[in-house]
C-alpha positions in Angstrom: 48.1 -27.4 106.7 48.4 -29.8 109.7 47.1 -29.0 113.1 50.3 -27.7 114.6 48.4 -27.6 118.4 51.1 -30.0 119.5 54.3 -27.5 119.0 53.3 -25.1 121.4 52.7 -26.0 125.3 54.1 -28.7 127.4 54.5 -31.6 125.0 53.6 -35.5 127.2 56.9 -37.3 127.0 55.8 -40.4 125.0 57.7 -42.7 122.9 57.7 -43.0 119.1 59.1 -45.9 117.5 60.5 -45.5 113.7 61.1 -48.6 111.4 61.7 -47.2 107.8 63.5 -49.5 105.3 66.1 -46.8 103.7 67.1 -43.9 105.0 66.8 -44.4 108.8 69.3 -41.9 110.4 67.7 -39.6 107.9 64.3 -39.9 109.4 65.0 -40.1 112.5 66.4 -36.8 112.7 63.9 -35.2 110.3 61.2 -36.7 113.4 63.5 -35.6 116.0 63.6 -31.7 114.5 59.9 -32.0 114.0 58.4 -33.3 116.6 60.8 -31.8 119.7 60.0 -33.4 123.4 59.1 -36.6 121.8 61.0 -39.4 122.4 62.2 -41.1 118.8 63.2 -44.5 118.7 64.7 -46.3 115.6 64.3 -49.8 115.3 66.1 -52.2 116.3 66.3 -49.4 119.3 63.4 -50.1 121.0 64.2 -49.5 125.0 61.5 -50.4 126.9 58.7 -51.5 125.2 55.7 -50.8 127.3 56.8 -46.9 126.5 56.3 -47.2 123.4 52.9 -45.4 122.3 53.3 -45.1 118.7 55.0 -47.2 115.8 55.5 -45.5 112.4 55.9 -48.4 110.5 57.5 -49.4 106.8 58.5 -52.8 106.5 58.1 -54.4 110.1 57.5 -57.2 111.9 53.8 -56.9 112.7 53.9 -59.7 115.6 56.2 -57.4 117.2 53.3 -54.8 117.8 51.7 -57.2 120.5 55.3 -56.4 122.8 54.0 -52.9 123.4 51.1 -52.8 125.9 50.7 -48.7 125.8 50.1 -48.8 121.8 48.0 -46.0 120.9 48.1 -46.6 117.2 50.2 -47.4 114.5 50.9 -44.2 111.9 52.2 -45.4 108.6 54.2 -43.4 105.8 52.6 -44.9 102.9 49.7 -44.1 101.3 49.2 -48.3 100.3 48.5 -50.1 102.7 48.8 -53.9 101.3 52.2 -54.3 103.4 49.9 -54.1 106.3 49.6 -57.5 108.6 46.1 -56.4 110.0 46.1 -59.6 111.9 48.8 -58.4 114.1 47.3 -55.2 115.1 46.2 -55.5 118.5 42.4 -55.0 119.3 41.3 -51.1 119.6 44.4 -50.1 118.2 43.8 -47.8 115.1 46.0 -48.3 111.6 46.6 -44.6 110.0 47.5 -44.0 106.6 49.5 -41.3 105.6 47.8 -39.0 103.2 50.3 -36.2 101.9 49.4 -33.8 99.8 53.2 -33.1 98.4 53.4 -36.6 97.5 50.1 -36.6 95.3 51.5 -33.3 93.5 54.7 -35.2 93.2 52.4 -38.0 91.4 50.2 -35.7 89.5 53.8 -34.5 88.0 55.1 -38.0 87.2 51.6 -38.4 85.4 51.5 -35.2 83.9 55.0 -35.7 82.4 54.0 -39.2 80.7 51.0 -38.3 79.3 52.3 -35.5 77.6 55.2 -37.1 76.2 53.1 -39.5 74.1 50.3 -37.2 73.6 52.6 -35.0 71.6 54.1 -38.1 70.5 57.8 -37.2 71.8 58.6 -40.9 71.7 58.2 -40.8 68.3 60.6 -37.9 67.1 63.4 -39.8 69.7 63.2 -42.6 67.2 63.2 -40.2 64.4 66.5 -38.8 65.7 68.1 -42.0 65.8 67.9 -42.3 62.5 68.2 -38.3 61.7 65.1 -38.2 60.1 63.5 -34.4 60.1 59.9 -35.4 60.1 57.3 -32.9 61.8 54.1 -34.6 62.7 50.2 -33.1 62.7 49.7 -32.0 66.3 46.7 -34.3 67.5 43.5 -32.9 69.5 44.2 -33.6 73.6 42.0 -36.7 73.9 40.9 -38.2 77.4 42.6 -40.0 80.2 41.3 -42.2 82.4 42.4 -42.5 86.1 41.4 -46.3 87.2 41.0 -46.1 91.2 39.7 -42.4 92.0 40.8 -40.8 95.2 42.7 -38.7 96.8 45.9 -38.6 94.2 43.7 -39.5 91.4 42.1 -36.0 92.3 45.6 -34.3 92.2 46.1 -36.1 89.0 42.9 -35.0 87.4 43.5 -31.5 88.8 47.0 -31.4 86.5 45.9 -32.9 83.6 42.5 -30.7 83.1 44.8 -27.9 83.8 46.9 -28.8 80.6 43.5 -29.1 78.7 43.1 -33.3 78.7 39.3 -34.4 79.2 39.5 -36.6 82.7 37.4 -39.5 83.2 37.9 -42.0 86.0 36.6 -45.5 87.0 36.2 -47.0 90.8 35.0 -50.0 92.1 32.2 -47.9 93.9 30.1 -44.9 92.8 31.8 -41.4 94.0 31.1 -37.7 93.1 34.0 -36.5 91.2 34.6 -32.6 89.4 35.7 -33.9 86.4 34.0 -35.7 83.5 32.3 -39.1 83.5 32.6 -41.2 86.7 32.2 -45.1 85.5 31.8 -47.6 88.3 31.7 -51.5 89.1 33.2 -54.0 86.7 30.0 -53.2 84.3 31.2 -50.3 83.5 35.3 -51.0 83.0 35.7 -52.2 79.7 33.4 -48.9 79.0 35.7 -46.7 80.7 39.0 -48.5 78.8 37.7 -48.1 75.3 36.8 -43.9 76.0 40.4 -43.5 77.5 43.8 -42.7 75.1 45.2 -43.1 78.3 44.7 -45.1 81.3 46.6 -44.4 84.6 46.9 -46.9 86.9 46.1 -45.8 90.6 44.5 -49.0 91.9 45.5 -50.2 95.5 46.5 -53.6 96.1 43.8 -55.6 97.8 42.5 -59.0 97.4 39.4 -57.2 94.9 42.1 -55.4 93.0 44.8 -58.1 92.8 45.4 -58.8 88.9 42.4 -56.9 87.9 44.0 -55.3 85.5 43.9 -57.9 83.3 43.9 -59.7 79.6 40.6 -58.7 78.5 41.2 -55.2 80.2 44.1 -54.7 78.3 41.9 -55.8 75.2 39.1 -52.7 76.0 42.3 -50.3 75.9 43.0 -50.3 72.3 46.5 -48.7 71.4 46.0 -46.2 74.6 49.1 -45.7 77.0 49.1 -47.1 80.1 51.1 -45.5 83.1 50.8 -47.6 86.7 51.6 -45.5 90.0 49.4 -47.6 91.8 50.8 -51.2 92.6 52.5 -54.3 90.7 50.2 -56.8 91.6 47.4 -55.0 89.9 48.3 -55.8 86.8 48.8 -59.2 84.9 52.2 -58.5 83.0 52.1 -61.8 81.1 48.9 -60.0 79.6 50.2 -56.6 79.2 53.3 -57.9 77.5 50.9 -59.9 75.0 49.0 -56.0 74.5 52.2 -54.7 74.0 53.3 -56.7 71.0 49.9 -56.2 69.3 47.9 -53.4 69.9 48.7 -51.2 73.1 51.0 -48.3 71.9 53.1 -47.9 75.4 53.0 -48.9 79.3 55.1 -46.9 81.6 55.5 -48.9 85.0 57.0 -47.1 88.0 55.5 -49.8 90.6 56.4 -53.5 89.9 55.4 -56.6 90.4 58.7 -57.7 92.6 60.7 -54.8 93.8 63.6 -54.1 93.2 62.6 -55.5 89.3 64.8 -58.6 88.8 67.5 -58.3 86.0 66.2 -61.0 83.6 62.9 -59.4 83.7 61.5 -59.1 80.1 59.9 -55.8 81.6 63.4 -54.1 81.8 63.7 -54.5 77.7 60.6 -54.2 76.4 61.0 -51.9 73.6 57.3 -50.2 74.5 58.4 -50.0 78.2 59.8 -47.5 80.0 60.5 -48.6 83.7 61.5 -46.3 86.5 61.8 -47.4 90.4 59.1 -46.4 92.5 59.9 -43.1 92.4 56.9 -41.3 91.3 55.8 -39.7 94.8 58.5 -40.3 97.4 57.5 -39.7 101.1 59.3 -36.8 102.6 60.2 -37.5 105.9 59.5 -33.9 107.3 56.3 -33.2 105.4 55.7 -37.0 106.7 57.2 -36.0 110.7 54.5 -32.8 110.4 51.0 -34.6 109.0 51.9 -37.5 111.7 52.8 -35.7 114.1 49.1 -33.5 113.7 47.7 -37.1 114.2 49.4 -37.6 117.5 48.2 -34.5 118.7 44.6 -35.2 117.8 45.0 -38.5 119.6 46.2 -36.7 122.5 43.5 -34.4 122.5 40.5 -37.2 122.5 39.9 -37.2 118.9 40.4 -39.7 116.0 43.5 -39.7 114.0 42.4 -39.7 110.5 42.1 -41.7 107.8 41.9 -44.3 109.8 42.0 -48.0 107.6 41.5 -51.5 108.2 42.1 -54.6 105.8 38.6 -54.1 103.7 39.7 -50.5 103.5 39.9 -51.1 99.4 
């Protein structure tokens, strides 16, 4: 749980400033119930802007962050941080990402659900119905996944998945200590960690190391595995994981894309070995949000670091 310090005792009337994308109205009053005796702002409200202390930031307009000489630090309510203009934040000010523990289980779930579905090969009895075809298959030993970008929701994932009884390796671009089975690191190692996984889930941050990493001769090391990407579109070279598709990869389930919203005449939305959803996998709820930042205001208030702090080498 949070450090809830800041609900009880007088509360230092300081200024919040909300910019979400969806949703506002919602959010602001999920802050407002949260986080009582603070004043909540929602952009394009801004009032004075020397009394603003802290922006919680979606989509914004980073030069804007300059206008506010009493910024303390900017709390955002993402976990990804590639929307991020780093080059805006002013000097000493910290960038906080939001790390929610609902919306990893919410991931681990999404995950959980794919992996299953193939691994029991439910996408093959729906086509089997379709052509009302009674045809039982040999249930298959649970064989490994792979989680490719290990941290704090590819631990939830692994967490799920070894409680269903699937072996969990992962792969990061650095070495890390990790419960579960074989940790593979550095681009040596990838292609290893491809060819032991049936399936590979996707939970790479976009960065300039990760952009299109994910690529042709990746797709190549993964066989006929499934691959499931909660992590982000710009990982992944989709001309190449269309080519895998059509000859060798058995199925790709995409909940992050590489334009969003996913245009209409993309050949992504009718792929027959696609399924697409829209970036729903974890959702960020604005009160579980309101509580974990507002536990970061109060440990700025008190002289400590609001944590995890990030920069743009962050990933």
């Amino acid at each position: 749980m949070p450090n809830q310090g800041w609900r009880s005792g007088t509360v230092r009337p300081v200024t919040i400033l909300l910019h979400v994308d969806r949703n506002q109205d919602f959010w602001l009053e999920a802050f407002r119930q949260t986080l009582p005796g603070r004043e909540i702002r929602g952009w394009p409200d801004v009032g004075d802007p020397a009394s603003v202390e802290y922006v919680v930031p979606w989509k914004h307009d980073w030069s804007t962050l300059s206008e506010h000489p009493s910024l303390r630090a900017v709390l955002l309510v993402s976990a990804g941080i590639d929307h991020v203009d780093f080059s805006q934040v002013p000097e000493g000010v910290p960038v906080v990402r939001l790390v929610d523990p609902q919306m990893s289980a919410d991931i681990a779930e999404y995950v959980s659900h794919w992996v299953v579905h193939f691994a029991r090969r439910f996408d093959r009895y729906l086509a089997k119905q379709h052509e009302a075809a009674w045809a039982p298959l040999r249930q298959k030993k649970r064989r490994t996944v792979g989680i490719l970008g290990y941290g704090e929701i590819g631990s939830a994932v692994g967490v799920r998945l070894e409680a269903l009884g699937y072996p969990v390796i992962s792969w990061s671009r650095s070495a890390k200590d990790t419960p579960f089975g074989r940790h593979y690191c550095g681009p040596d190692e990838l292609f290893e960690f491809c060819e032991a996984s049936e399936s590979v889930i996707n939970i790479l941050p976009m960065s300039e190391a990760t952009a299109g990493l994910v690529s042709a001769d990746v797709f190549e090391a993964m066989g006929d595995a499934v691959f499931v990407n909660v992590g982000r579109g710009g990982t992944v070279d989709h001309d190449a994981l269309l080519f895998a598709l059509d000859n060798h990869l058995r199925a790709a389930v995409l909940d992050v894309l590489p334009v969003e919203p996913l245009p209409a005449d993309s050949p992504l939305w009718t792929h027959p070995k696609i399924v697409v959803t829209p970036h729903i996998s974890g959702e960020t709820n604005p009160f579980s949000a309101a509580e974990l930042i507002g536990a970061n205001i109060a440990r700025i208030e008190s002289g400590e670091a609001p944590t995890p702090i990030v920069t743009a080498n962050t990933y």
